[in-house]
LOKOLVEX-386095 format. One record per atom (N, C-alpha, C): residue number from 0; residue in one letter; chain; x, y, z. Coordinates in steps of 0.2 Angstrom, whole numbers, plus 5000, padded with zeros to 4 digits. Example, Ala and Ser with C-alpha at 12.3 -4.5 7.8 and 13.67 -1.06 7.14 Angstrom:
2
<nr:0; rest:A; kette:A; u:5066; v:4972; w:5039>
<nr:0; rest:A; kette:A; u:5062; v:4978; w:5039>
<nr:0; rest:A; kette:A; u:5066; v:4984; w:5039>
<nr:1; rest:S; kette:A; u:5064; v:4989; w:5035>
<nr:1; rest:S; kette:A; u:5068; v:4995; w:5036>
<nr:1; rest:S; kette:A; u:5064; v:5000; w:5039>
END
This chain:
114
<nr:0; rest:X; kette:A; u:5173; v:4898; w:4896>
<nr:0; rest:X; kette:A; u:5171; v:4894; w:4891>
<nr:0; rest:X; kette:A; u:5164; v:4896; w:4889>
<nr:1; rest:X; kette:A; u:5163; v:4895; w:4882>
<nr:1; rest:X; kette:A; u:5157; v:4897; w:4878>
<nr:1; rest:X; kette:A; u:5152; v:4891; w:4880>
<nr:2; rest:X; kette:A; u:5143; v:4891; w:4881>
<nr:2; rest:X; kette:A; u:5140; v:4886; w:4882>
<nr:2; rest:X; kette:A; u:5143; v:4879; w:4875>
<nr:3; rest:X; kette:A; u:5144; v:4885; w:4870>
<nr:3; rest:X; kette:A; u:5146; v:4879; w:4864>
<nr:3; rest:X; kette:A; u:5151; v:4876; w:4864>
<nr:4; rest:X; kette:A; u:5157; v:4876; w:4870>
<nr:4; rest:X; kette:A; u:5163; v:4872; w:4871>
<nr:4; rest:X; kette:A; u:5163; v:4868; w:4876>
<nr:5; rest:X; kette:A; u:5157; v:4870; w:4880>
<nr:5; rest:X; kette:A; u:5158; v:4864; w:4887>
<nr:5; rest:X; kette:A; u:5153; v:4859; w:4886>
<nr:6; rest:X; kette:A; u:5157; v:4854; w:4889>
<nr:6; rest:X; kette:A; u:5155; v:4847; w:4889>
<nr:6; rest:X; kette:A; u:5150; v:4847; w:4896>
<nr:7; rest:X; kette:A; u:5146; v:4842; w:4894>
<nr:7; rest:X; kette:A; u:5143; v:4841; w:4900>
<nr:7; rest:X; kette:A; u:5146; v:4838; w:4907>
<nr:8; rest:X; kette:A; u:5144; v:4840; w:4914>
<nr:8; rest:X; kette:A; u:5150; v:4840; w:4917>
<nr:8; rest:X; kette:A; u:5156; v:4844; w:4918>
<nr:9; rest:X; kette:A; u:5157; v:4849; w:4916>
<nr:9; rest:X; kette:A; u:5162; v:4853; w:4916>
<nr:9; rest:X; kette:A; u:5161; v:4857; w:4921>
<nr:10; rest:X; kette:A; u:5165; v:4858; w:4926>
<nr:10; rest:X; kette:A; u:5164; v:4864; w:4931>
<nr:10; rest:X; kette:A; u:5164; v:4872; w:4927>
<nr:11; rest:X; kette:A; u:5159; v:4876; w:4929>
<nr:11; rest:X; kette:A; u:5160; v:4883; w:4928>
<nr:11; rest:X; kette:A; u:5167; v:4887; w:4928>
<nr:12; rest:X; kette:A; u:5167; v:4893; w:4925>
<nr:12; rest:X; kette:A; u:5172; v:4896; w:4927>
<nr:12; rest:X; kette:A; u:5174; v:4899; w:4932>
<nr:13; rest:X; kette:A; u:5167; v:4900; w:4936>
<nr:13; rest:X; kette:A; u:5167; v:4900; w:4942>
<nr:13; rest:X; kette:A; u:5170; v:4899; w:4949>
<nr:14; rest:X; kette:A; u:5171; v:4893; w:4948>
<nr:14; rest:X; kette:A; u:5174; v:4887; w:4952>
<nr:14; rest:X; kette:A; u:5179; v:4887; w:4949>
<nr:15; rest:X; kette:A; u:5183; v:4888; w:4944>
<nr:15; rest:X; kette:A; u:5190; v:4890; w:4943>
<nr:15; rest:X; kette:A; u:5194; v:4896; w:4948>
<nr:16; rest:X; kette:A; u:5190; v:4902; w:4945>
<nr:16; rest:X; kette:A; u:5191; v:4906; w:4950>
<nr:16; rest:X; kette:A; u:5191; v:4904; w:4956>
<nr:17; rest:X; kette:A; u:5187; v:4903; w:4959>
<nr:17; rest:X; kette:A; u:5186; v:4901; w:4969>
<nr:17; rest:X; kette:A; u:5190; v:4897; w:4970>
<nr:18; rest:X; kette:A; u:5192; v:4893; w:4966>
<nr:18; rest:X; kette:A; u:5197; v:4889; w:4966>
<nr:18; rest:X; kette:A; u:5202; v:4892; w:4970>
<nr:19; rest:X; kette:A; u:5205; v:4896; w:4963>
<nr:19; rest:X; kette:A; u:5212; v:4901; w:4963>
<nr:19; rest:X; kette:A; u:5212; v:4905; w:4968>
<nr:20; rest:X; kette:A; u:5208; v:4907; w:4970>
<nr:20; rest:X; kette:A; u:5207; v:4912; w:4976>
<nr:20; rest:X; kette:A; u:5208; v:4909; w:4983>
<nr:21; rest:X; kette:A; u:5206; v:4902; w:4986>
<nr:21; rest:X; kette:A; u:5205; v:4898; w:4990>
<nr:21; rest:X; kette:A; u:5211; v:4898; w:4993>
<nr:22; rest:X; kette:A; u:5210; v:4898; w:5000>
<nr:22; rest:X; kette:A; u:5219; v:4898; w:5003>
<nr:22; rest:X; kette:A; u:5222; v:4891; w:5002>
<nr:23; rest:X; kette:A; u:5218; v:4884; w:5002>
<nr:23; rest:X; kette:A; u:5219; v:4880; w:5000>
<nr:23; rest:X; kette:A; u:5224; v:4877; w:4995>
<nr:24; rest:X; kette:A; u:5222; v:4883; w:4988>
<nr:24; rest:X; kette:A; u:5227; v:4882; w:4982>
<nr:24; rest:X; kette:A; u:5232; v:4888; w:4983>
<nr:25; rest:X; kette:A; u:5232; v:4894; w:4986>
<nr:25; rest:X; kette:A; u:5238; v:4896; w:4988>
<nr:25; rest:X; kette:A; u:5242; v:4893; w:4992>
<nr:26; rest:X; kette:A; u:5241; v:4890; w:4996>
<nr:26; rest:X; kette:A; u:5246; v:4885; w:4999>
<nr:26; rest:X; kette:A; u:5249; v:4880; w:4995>
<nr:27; rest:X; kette:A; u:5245; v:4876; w:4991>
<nr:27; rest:X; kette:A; u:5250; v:4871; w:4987>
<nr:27; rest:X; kette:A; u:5253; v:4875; w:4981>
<nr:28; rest:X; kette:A; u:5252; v:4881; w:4979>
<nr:28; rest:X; kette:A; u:5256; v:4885; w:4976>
<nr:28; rest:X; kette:A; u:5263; v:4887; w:4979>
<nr:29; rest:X; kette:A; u:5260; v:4891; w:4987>
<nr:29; rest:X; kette:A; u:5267; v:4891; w:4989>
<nr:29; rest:X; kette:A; u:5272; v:4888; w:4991>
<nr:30; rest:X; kette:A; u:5270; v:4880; w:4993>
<nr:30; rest:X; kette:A; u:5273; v:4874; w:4994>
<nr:30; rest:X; kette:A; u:5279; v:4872; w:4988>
<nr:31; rest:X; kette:A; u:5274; v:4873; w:4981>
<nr:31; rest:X; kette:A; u:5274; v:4870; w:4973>
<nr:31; rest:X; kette:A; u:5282; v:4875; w:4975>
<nr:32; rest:X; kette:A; u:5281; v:4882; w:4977>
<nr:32; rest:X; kette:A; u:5286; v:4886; w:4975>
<nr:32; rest:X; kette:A; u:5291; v:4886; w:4979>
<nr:33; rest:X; kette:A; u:5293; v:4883; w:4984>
<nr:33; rest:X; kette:A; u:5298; v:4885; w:4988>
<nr:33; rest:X; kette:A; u:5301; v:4878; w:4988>
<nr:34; rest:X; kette:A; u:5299; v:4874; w:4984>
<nr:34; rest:X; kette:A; u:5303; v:4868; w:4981>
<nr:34; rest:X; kette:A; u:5305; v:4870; w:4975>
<nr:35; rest:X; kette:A; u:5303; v:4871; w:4969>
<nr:35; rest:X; kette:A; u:5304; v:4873; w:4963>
<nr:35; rest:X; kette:A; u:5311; v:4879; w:4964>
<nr:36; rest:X; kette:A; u:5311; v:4883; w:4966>
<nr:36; rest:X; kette:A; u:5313; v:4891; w:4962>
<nr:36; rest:X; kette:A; u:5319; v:4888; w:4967>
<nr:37; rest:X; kette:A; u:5320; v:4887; w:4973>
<nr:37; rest:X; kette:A; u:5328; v:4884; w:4975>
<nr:37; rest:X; kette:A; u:5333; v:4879; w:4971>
<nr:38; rest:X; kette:A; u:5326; v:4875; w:4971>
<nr:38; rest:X; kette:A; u:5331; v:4868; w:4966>
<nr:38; rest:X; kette:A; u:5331; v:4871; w:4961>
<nr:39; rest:X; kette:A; u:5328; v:4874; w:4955>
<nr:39; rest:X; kette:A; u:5330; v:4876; w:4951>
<nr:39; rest:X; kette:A; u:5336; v:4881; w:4953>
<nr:40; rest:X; kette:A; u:5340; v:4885; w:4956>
<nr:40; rest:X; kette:A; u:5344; v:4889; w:4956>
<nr:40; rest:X; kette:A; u:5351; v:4888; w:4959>
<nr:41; rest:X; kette:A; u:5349; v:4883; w:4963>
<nr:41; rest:X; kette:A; u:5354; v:4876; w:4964>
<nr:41; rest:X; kette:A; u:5357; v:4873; w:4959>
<nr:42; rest:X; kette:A; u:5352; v:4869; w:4953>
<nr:42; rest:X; kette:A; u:5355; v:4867; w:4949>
<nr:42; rest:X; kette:A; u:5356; v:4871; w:4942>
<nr:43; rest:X; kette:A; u:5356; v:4879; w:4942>
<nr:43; rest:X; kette:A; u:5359; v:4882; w:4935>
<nr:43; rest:X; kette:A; u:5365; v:4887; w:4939>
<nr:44; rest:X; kette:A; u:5366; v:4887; w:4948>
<nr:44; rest:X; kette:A; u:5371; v:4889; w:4949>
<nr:44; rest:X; kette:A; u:5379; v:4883; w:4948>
<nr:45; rest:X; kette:A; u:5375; v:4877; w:4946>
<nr:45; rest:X; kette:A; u:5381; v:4870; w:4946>
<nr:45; rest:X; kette:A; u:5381; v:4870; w:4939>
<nr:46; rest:X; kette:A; u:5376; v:4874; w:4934>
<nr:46; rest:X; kette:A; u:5377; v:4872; w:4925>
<nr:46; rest:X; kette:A; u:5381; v:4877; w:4927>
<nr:47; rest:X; kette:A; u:5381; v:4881; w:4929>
<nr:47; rest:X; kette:A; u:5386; v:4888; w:4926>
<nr:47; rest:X; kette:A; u:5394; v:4887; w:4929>
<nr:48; rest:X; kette:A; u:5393; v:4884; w:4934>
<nr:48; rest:X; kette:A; u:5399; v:4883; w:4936>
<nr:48; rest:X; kette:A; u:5403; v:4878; w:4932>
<nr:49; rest:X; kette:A; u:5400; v:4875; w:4931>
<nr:49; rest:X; kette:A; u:5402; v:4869; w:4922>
<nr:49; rest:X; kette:A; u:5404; v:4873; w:4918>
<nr:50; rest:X; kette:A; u:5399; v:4880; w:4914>
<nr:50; rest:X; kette:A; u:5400; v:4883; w:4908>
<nr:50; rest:X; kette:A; u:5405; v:4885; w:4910>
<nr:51; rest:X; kette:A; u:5406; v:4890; w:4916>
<nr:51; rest:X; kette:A; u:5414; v:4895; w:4918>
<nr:51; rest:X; kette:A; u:5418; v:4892; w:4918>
<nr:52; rest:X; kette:A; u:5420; v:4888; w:4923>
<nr:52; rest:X; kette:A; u:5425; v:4880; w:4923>
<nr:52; rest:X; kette:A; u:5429; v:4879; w:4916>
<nr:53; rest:X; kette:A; u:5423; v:4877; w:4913>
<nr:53; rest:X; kette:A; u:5425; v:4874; w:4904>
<nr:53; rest:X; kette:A; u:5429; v:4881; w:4900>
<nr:54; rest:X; kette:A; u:5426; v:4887; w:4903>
<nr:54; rest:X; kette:A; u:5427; v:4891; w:4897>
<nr:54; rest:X; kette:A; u:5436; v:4895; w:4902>
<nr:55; rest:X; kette:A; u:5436; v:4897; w:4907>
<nr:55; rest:X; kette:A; u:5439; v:4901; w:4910>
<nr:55; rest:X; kette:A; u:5445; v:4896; w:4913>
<nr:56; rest:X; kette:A; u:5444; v:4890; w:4915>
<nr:56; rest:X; kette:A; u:5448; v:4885; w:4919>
<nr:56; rest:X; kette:A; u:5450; v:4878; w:4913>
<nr:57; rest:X; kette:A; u:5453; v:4881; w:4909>
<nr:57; rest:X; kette:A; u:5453; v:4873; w:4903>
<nr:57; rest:X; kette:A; u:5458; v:4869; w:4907>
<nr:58; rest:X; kette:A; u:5462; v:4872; w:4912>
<nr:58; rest:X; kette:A; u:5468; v:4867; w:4913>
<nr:58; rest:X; kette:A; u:5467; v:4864; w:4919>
<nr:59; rest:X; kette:A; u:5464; v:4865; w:4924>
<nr:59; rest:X; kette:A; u:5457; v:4862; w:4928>
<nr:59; rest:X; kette:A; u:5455; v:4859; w:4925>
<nr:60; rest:X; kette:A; u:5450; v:4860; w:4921>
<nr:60; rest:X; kette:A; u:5448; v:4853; w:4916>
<nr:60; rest:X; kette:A; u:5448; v:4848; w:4912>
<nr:61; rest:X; kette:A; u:5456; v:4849; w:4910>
<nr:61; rest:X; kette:A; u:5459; v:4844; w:4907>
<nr:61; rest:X; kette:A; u:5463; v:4840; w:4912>
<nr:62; rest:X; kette:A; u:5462; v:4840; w:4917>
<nr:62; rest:X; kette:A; u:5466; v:4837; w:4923>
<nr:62; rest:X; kette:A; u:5463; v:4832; w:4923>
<nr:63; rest:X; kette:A; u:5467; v:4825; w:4920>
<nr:63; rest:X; kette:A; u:5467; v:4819; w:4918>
<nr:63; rest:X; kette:A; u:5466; v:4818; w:4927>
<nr:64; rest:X; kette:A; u:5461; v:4811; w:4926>
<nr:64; rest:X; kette:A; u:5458; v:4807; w:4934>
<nr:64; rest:X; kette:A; u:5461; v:4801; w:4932>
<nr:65; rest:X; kette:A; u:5459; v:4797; w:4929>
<nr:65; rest:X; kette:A; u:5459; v:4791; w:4927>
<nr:65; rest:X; kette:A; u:5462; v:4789; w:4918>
<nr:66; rest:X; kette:A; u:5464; v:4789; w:4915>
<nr:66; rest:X; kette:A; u:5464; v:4785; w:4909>
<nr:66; rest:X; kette:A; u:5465; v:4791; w:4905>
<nr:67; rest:X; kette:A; u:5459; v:4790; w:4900>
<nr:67; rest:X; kette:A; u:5457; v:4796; w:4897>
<nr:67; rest:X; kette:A; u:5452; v:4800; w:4899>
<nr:68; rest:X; kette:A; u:5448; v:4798; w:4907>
<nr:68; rest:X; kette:A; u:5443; v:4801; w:4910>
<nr:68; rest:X; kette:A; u:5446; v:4808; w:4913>
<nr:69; rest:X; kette:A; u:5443; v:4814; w:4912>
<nr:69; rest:X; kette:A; u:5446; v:4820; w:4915>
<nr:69; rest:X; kette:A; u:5440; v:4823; w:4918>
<nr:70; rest:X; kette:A; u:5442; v:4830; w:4921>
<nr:70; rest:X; kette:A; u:5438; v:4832; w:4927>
<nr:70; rest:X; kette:A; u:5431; v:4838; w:4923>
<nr:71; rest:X; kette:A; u:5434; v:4838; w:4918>
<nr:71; rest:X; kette:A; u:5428; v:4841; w:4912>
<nr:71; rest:X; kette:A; u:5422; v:4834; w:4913>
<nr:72; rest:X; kette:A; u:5425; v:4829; w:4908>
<nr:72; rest:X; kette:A; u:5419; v:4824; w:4907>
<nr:72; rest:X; kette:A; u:5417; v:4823; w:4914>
<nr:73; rest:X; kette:A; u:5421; v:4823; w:4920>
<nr:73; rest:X; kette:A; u:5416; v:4822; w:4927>
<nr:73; rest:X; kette:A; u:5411; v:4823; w:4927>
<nr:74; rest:X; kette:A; u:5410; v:4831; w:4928>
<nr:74; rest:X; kette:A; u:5407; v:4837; w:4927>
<nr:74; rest:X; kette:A; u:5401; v:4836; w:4920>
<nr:75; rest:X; kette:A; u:5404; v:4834; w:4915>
<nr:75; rest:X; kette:A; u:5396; v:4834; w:4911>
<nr:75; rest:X; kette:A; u:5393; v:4829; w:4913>
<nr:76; rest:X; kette:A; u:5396; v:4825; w:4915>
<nr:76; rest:X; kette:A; u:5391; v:4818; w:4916>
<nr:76; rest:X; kette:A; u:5389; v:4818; w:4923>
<nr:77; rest:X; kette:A; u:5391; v:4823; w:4926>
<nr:77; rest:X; kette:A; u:5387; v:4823; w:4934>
<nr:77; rest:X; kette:A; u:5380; v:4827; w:4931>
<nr:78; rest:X; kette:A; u:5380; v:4834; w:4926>
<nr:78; rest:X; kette:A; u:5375; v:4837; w:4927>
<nr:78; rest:X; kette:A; u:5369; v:4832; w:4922>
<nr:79; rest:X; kette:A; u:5371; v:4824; w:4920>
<nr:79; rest:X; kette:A; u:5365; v:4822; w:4919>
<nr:79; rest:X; kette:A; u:5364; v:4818; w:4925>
<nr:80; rest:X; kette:A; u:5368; v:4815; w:4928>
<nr:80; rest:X; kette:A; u:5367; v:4814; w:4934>
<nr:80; rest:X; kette:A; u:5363; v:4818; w:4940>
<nr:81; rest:X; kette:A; u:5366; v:4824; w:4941>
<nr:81; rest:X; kette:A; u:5360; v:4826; w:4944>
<nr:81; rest:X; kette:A; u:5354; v:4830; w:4943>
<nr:82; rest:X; kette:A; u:5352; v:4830; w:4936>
<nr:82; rest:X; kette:A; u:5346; v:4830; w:4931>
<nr:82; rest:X; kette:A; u:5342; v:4825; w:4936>
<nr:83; rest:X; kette:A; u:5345; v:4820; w:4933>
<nr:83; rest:X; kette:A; u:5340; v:4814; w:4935>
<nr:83; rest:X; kette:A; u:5340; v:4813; w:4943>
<nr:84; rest:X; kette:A; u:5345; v:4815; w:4947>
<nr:84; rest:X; kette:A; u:5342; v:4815; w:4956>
<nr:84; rest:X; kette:A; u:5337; v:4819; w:4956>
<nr:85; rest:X; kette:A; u:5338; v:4826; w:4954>
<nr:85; rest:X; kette:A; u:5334; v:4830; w:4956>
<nr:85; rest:X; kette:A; u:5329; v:4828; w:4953>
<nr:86; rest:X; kette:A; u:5325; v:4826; w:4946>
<nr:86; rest:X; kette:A; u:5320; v:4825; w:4944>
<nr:86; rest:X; kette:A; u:5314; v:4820; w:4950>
<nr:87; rest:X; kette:A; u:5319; v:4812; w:4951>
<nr:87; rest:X; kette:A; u:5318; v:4807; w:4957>
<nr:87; rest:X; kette:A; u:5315; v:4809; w:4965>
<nr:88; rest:X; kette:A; u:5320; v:4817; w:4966>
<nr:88; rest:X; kette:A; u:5317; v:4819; w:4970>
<nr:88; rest:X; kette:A; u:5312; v:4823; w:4970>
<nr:89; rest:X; kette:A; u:5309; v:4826; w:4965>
<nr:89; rest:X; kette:A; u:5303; v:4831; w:4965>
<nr:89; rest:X; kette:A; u:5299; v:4824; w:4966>
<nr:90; rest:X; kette:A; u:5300; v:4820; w:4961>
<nr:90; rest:X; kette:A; u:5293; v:4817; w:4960>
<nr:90; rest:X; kette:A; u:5289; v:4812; w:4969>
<nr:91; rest:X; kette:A; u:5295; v:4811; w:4971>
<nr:91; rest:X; kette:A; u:5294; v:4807; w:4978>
<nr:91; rest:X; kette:A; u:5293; v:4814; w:4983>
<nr:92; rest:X; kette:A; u:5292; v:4820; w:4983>
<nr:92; rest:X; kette:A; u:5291; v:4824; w:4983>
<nr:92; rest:X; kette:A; u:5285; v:4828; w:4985>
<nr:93; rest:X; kette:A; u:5283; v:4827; w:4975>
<nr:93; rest:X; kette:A; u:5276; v:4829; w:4976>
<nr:93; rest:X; kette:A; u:5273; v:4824; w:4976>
<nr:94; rest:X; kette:A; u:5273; v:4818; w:4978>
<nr:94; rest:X; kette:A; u:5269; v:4811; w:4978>
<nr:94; rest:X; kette:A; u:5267; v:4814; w:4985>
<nr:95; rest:X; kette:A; u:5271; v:4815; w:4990>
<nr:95; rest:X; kette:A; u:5269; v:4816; w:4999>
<nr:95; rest:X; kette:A; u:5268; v:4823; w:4999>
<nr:96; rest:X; kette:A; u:5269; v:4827; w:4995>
<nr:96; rest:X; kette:A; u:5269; v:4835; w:4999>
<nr:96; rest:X; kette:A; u:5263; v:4837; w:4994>
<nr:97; rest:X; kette:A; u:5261; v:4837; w:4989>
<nr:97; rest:X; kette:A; u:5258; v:4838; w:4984>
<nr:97; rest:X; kette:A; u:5253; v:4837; w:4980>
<nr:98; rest:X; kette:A; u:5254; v:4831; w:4977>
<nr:98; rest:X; kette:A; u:5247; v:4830; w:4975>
<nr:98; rest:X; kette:A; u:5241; v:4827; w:4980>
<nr:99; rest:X; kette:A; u:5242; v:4825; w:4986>
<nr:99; rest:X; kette:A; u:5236; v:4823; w:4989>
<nr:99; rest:X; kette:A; u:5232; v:4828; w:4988>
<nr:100; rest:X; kette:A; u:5235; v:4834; w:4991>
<nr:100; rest:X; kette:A; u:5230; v:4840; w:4992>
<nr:100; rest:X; kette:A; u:5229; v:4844; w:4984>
<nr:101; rest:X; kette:A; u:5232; v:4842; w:4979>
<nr:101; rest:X; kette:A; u:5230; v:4842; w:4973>
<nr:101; rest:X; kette:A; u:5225; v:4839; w:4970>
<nr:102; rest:X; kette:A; u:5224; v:4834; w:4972>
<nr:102; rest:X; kette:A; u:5220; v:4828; w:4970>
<nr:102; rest:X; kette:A; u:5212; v:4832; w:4976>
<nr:103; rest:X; kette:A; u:5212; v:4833; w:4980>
<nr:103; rest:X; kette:A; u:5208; v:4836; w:4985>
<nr:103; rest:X; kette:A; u:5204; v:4842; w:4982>
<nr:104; rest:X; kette:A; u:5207; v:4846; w:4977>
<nr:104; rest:X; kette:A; u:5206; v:4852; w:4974>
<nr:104; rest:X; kette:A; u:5202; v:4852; w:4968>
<nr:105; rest:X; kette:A; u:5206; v:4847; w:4967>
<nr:105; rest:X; kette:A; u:5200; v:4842; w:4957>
<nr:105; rest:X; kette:A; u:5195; v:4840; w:4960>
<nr:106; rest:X; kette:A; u:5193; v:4836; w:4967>
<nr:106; rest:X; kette:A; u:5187; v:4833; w:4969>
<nr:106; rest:X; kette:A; u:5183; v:4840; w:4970>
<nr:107; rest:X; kette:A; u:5187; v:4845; w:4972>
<nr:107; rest:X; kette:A; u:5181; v:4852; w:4974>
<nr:107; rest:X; kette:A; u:5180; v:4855; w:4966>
<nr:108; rest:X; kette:A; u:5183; v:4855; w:4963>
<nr:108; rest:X; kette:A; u:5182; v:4857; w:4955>
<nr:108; rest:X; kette:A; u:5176; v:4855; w:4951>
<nr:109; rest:X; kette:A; u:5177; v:4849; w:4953>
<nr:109; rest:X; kette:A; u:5174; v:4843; w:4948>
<nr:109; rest:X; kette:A; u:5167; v:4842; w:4953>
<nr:110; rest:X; kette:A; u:5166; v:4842; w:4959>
<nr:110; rest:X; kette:A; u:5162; v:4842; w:4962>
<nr:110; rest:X; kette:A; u:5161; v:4834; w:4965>
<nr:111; rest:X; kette:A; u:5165; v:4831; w:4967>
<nr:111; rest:X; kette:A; u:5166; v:4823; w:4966>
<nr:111; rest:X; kette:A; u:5168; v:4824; w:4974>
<nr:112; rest:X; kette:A; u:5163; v:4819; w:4976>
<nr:112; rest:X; kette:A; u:5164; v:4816; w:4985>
<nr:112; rest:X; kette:A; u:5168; v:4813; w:4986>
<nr:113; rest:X; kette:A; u:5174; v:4814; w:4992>
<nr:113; rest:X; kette:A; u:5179; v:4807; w:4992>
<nr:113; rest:X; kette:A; u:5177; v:4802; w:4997>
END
């Protein structure tokens, strides 16, 4: 940042760096990542098993369960269903694994005593 963009109170660019460099923010990095990159390929190995299903198995998923309810619409309404688990569970998550030591790193940033 230009002295003509920063506000008073801004930490340096400095302290961005040292930040990024700091094994403290590689850790919540590496943490952030070995949550992220599994559930995410847990849940686009269960969209695609949707997509395949749908496209390659029709007679599978018109296999009527209930009524008009079939093994298709199961299947779409589960993947908003487990949208929103996964979602539930990131967030209670990173509430304990994450942002405290998040919050810890903005205090060394911003220069603020806890």
């Amino acid at each position: 940042m230009s002295d003509a963009t920063r506000s008073a109170g801004d930490p340096e660019v400095s302290t961005y760096r040292d930040v990024q460099l700091s094994p403290d923010f590689s850790e919540l990095r590496r943490r952030f990542r070995r949550f992220v990159f599994p559930m995410t390929g847990v849940f686009l190995v269960w969209y695609f098993l949707y997509v395949l299903l749908a496209a390659y198995a029709p007679d599978f998923m018109s296999t009527k369960v209930a009524g008009n309810i079939n093994v298709a619409l199961l299947f779409g309404l589960g993947q908003f269903v487990s949208t929103f688990a996964i979602t539930m569970f990131y967030v209670r998550w990173a509430d304990k694994r994450l942002d405290p030591d998040a919050e810890t790193l903005r205090h060394q940033i911003e220069g603020v005593d806890q």
